[in-house]
C-alpha positions in Angstrom: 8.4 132.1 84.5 8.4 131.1 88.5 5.4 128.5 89.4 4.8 127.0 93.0 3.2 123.5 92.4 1.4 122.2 95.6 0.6 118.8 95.3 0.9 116.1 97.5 2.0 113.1 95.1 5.6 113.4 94.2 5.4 111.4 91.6 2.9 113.5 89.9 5.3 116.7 90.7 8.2 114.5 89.5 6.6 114.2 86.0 5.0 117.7 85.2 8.5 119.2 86.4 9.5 117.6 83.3 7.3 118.9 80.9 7.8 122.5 82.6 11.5 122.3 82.0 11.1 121.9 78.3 9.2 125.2 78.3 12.1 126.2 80.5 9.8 127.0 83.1 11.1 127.5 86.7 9.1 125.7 89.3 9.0 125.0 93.3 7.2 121.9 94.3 5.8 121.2 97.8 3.6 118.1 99.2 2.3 119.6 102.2 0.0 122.1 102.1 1.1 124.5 104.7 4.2 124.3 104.3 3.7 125.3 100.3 1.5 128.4 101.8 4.2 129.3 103.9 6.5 129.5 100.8 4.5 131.5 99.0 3.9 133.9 101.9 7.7 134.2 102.1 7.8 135.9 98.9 4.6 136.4 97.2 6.4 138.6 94.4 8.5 135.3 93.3 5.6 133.6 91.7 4.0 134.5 88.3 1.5 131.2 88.5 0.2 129.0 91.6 -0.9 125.3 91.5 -3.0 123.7 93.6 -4.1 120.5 95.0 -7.6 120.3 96.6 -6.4 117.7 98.9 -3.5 118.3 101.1 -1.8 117.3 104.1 -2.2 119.8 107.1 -4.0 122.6 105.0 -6.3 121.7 101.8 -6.0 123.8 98.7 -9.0 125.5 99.4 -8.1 127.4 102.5 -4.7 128.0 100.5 -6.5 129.5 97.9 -8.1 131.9 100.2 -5.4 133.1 102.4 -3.3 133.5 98.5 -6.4 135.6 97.3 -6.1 137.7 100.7 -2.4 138.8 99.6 -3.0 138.7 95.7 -6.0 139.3 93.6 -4.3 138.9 90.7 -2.0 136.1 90.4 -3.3 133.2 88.3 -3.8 130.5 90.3 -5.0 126.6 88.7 -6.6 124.1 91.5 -6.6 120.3 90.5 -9.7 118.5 91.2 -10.5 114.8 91.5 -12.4 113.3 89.2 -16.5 114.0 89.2 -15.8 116.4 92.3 -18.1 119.3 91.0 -18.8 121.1 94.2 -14.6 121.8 94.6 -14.7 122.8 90.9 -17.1 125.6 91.6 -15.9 126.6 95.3 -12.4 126.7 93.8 -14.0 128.9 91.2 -15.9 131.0 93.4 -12.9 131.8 96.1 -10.9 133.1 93.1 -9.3 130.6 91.2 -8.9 131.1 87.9 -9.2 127.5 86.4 -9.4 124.1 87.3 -7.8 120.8 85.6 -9.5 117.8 86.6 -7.3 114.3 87.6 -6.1 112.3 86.2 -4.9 114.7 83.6 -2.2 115.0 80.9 1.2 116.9 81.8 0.5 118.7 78.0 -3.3 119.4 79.1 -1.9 121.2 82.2 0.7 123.7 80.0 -1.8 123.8 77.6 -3.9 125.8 80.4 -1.0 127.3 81.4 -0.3 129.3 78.5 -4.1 130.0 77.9 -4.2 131.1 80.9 -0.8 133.4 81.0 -1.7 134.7 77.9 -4.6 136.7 79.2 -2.2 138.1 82.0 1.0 139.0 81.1 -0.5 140.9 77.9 0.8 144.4 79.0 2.4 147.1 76.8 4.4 150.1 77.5 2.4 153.3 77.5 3.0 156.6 77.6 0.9 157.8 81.0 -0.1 160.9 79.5 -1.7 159.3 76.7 -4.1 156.6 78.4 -7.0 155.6 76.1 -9.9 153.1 77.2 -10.2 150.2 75.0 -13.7 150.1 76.7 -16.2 153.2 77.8 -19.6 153.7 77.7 -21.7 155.9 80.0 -20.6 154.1 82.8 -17.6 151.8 82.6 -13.9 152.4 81.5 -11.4 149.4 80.8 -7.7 149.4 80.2 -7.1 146.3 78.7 -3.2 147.0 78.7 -3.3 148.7 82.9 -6.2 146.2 83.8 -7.7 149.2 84.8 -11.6 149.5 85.7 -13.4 152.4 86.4 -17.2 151.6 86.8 -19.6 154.4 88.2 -16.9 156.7 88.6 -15.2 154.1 91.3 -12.1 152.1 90.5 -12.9 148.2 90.2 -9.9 146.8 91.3 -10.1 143.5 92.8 -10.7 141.5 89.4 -9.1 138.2 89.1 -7.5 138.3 85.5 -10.6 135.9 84.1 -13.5 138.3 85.5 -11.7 141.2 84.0 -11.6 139.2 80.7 -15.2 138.0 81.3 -16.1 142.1 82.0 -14.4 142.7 79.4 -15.6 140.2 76.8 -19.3 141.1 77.7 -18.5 144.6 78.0 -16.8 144.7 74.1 -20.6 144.5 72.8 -22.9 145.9 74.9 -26.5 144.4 75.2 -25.5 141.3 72.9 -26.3 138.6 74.9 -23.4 135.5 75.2 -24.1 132.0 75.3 -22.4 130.1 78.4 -20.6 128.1 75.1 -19.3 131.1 73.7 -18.1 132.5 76.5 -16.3 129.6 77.5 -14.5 129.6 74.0 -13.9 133.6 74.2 -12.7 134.2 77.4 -10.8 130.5 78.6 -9.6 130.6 74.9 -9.9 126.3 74.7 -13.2 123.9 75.0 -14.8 123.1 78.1 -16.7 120.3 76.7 -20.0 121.7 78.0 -19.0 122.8 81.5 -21.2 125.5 82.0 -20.8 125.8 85.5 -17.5 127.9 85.4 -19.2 130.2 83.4 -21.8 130.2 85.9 -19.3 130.5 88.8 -17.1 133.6 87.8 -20.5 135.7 86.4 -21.7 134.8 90.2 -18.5 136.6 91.6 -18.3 139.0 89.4 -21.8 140.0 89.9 -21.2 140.6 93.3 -18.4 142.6 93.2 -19.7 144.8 90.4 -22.9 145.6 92.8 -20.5 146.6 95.0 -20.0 149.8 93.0 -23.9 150.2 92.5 -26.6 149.5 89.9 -26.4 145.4 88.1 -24.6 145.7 84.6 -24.2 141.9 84.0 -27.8 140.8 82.9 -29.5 137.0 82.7 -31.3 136.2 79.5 -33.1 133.5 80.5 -32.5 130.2 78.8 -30.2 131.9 76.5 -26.8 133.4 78.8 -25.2 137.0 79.7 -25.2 140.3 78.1 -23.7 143.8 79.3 -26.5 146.5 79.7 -26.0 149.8 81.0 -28.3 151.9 79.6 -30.8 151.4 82.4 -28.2 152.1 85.2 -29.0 155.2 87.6 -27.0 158.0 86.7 
């Protein structure tokens, strides 16, 4: 596996490059955050994981996280946050992150992630392309779990980052049972959150907003309760 790491303490980057090694994990390390953007631009293909720092010299991780999102929707991407900063948590969430580890943090928290995260990606099979079959249709969706493929409305759903397909999907599996924020959290980032609701919160906001995009609200509030899949009152 190839990661870019952009983070501007080097010490920091010294460490964890440690730890990667022993998964024998391959990984470029920059300090500045334009200059890590430009690396990644170079070569988007190269990288199966990016890391960011909010705060960065020239270019915080932020706006890096953007312009990523604008070549890739589906590369995993991890920001690190400071301590207590909520509002980055959630913007970092809401521009298409896919997690977030909070400073200061252990270097076995952060591959812990890592793999919970990359385990949700790279789980693809080979198929035989005459013989697709949805894991996931009812009168209005299709899901591929193996292609990450989405069909909702009779219109492909393809900009998903890899944890709102698995949050579609997750809600999706049972249709009309209604998820708490805590057992989504468990089901879908596949570790404890210790009660941080809000990035449950955040990717049902995105998701939301790209599934209107293809018409009629599938992703449904229970009030004081959490999130259920219902499309039995959709238009047809």
């Amino acid at each position: 596996m190839h990661i870019l790491m952009i983070e501007d303490n080097e010490s920091v980057c010294e460490m964890i490059e440690m730890f990667f090694l022993k998964e024998e994990w391959e990984a470029k390390f920059f300090h500045n955050g334009k200059e890590g953007l430009n690396k990644y631009l170079e070569s988007p293909n190269t990288f199966d994981l990016i890391i960011l720092d909010i705060m960065l010299p020239e270019m915080d991780g932020i706006t890096i996280c953007k312009e990523i999102r604008k070549v890739s929707k589906t590369v995993p991407i991890i920001m690190l946050t400071a301590k207590d900063s909520e509002s980055d948590e959630v913007i970092g969430l809401e521009i298409g992150a896919d997690d977030y580890v909070t400073k200061p943090f252990s270097p076995l928290t952060l591959v812990a992630r890592i793999k919970s995260l990359l385990r949700r990606v790279n789980h693809k099979e080979t198929i035989d392309i005459d013989e697709i079959t949805y894991d996931i249709e009812t009168e209005h969706l299709k899901m591929d779990r193996t292609t990450r493929e989405v069909s909702l409305y009779n219109q492909s759903l393809n900009n998903l980052t890899p944890k709102e397909f698995d949050l579609l999907f997750t809600l999706a599996d049972s249709p009309r049972r209604v998820f708490s924020r805590e057992q989504l959290l468990q089901l879908v980032w596949d570790y404890e959150y210790f009660g941080d609701e809000r990035t449950v919160d955040a990717h049902i906001k995105k998701l939301r907003q790209k599934v209107s995009a293809n018409g009629p609200q599938v992703i449904k509030t229970v009030w004081g309760v959490g999130y259920k899949f219902d499309d039995t009152e959709a238009i047809n």
